[in-house]
C-alpha positions in Angstrom: 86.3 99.8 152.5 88.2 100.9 149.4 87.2 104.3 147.6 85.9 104.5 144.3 89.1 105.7 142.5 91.3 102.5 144.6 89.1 100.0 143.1 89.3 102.1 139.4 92.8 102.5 139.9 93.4 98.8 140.5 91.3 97.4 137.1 94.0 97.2 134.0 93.8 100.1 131.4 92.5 98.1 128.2 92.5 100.0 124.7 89.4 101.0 122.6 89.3 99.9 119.3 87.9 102.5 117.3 87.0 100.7 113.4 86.4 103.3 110.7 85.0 101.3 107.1 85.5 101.8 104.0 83.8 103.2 100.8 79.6 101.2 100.6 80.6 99.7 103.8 79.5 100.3 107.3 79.8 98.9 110.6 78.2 95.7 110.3 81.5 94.1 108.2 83.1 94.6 111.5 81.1 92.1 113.5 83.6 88.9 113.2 86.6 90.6 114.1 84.9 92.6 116.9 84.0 89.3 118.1 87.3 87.9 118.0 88.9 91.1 119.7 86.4 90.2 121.9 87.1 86.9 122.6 90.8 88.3 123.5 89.8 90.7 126.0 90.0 93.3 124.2 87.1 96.3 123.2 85.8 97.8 119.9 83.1 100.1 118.9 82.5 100.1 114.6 82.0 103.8 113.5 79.3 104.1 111.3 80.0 107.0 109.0 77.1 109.8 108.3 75.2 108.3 105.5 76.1 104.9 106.7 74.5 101.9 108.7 71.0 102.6 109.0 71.4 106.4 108.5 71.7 105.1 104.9 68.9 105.1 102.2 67.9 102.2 100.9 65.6 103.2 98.3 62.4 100.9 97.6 63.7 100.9 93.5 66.7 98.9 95.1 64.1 95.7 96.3 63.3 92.6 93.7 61.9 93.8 91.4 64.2 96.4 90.8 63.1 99.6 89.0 66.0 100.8 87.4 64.9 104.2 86.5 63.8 104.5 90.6 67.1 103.7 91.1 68.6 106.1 89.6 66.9 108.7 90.2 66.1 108.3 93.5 68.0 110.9 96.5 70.2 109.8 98.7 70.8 111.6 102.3 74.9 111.0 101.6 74.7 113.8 99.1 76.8 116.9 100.2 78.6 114.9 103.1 82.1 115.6 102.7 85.6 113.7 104.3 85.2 117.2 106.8 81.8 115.6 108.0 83.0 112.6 108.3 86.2 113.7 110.5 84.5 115.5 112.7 81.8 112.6 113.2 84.7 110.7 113.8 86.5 112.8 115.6 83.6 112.9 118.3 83.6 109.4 118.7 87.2 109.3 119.6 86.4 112.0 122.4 84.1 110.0 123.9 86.4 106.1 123.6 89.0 108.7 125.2 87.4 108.9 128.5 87.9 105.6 129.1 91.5 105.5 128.3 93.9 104.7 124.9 92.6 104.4 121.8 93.6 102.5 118.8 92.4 103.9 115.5 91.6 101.4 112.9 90.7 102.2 109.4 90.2 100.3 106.4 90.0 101.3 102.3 88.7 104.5 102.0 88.3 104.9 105.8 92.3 105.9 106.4 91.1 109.5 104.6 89.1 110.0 106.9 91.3 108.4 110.0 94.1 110.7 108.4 92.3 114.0 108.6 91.0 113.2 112.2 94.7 112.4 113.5 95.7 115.7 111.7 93.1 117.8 113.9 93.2 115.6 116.9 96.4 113.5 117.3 95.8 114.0 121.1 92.7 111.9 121.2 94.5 108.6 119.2 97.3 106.9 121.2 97.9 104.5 118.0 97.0 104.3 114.4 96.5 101.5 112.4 96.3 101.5 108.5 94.7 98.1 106.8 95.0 98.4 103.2 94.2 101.5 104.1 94.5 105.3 102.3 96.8 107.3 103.8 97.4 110.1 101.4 101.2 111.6 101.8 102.2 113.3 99.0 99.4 113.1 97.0 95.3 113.1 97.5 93.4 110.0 97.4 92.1 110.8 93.6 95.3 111.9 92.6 97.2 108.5 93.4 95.0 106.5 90.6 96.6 108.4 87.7 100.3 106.9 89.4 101.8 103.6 87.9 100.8 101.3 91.6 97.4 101.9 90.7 97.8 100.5 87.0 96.3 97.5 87.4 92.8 98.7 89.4 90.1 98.3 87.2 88.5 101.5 87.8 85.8 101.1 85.3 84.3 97.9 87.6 82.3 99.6 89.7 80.7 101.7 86.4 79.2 98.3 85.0 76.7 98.4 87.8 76.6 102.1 88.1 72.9 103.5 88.6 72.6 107.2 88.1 74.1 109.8 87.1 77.0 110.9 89.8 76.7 114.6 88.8 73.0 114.8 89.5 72.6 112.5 92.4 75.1 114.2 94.1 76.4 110.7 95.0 78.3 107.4 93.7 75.1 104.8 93.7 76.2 101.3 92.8 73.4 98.2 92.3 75.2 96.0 94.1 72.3 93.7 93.8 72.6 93.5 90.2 72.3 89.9 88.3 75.3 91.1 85.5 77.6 88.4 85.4 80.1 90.5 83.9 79.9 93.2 87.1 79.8 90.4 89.4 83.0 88.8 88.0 84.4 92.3 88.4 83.2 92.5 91.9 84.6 89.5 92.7 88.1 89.6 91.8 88.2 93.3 93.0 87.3 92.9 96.5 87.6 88.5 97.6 89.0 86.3 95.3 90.4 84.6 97.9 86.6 83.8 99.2 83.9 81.4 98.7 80.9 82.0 96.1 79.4 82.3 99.9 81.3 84.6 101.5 81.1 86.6 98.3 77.3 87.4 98.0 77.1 87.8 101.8 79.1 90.3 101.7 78.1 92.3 98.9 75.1 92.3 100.5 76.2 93.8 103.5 77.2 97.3 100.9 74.9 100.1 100.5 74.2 101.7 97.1 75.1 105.0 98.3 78.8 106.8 98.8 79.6 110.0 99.2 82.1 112.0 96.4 84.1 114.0 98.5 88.1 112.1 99.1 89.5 115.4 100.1 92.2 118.0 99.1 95.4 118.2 99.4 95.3 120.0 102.9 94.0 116.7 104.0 96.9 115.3 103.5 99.2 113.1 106.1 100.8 116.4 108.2 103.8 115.9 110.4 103.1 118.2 113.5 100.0 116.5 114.0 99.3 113.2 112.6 103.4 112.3 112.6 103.2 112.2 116.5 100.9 109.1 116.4 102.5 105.4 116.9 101.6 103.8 113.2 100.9 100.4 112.1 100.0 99.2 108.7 98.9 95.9 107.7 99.3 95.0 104.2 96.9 92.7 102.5 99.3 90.9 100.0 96.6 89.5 98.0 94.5 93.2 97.5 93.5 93.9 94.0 91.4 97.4 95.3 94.7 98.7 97.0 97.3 96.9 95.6 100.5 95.9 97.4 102.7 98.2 95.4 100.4 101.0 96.3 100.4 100.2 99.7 104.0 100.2 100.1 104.6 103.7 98.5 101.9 104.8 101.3 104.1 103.1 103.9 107.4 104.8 102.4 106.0 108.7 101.5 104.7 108.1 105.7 108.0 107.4 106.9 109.7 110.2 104.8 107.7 112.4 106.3 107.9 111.3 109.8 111.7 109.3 109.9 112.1 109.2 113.6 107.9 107.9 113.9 108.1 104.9 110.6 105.3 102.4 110.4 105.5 99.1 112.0 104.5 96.9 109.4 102.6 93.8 109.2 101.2 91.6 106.1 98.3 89.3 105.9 97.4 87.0 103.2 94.4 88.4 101.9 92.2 90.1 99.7 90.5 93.7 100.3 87.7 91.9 102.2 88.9 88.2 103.4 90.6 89.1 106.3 87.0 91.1 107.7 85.3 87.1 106.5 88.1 85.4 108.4 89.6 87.8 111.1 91.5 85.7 114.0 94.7 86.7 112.2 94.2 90.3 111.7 93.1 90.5 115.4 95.7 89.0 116.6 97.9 91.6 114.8 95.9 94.2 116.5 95.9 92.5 120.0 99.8 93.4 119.4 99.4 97.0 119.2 97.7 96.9 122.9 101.2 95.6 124.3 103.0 98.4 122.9 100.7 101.1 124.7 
């Protein structure tokens, strides 16, 4: 009878997809392209940030009828959690997809800040990284890249038109996502799937929470080439993004592979918006299932 370790050592090393969200997001958005990595043989587990998933708070003033002043006022358990708390939640998830051999970070929107400060304190636990319209802050901090010209044509002031409380007080970004303003949801629309269905629209702003934390980081969190430069890189540009526009994208691409010339992104573009490619994901996983071969 074979050991143990012969009938281990025989079974193929597979990846782990590791999935890191973006800003209101959580897990759940990852479902149909889990499924379709799934369907190609391939593992995933969807990181659920703290504050996130069903740690987040839902508060009973967010229900129909909706009590705007309970809205508002209202606390939310995100407040205080910073991009540290979020790397270091992160950070021991990837310890743990580790044991079971190569992992393949995956971060979308706001998630690549906190991919990029994990893979600057633990490159050793992340075998490749993959950006998907993704923040990777090089030269400058997240915040500090929406005053530059690629970020011109964001509408910043979108998510303000169905702003409930006061940021400063909460402690926390709250957005009623649920709102019935035509004018936010228009703005909602074209900022994160105007490529999509009324449908797939509403069912996916109703998989957001209200609640984000404030904290984008500083500039020590910041792409570093020691440590985050010795990580195999992919990023896939979405050519139709209005959140994270192409021409911001690229300058991310080209600031990473200035600091890091011999390690340059491998680059891959989808046609989509910020969110289409989560509603319709068999070419985005494919484009991952790539990043297994070179492993």
């Amino acid at each position: 009878m074979r050991s143990w370790k012969c009938q281990k050592a025989s079974v193929p090393v597979h990846p782990t997809y590791v999935l890191v969200h973006g800003a209101f997001a959580n897990s759940f958005s990852f479902a149909p392209l889990q499924a379709e990595l799934g369907l190609l043989g391939h593992r995933s587990a969807a990181v659920d940030l703290p504050g996130h998933g069903f740690a987040a708070t839902y508060p009973a003033a967010y229900q129909a009828p909706q009590d705007a002043a309970g809205l508002a006022s209202t606390p939310g358990v995100i407040k205080g959690v910073t991009l540290a708390d979020n790397a270091a939640h992160l950070i021991g998830v990837l310890e743990r997809a580790k044991e079971n051999g190569p992992v393949v970070l995956v971060s979308h929107s706001r998630g690549g800040a906190t991919a990029t400060a994990a893979a600057n304190q633990r490159p050793d636990l992340i075998d490749h990284i993959v950006y998907v319209a993704s923040w990777c802050p090089v030269d400058l901090t997240v915040g500090a890249y929406y005053a530059e010209p690629e970020m011109a044509s964001v509408d910043a002031a979108s998510l303000g038109l169905a702003m409930a409380g006061d940021p400063a007080e909460l402690g926390l970004l709250r957005v009623n996502f649920r709102t019935a303003d035509e004018k936010a949801l228009d703005a909602f629309r074209e900022a994160f799937i105007a490529d999509g269905t009324d449908d797939e629209f509403r069912t996916f702003l109703n998989t957001f929470q209200p609640d984000e934390n404030l904290d984008v980081g500083t500039e020590d969190d910041r792409a570093q080439a020691a440590t985050w430069g010795r990580i195999p890189k992919t990023y896939v540009r979405l050519s139709r993004d209005t959140s994270l526009p192409p021409a911001l994208q690229d300058r991310l691409i080209r600031e990473g592979d200035a600091l890091t010339p011999d390690n340059p992104f491998r680059v891959r573009t989808l046609d989509s918006s910020h969110l289409k490619w989560l509603v319709d994901p068999a070419p985005a996983a494919r484009v991952l299932a790539e990043v297994a071969e070179l492993l």
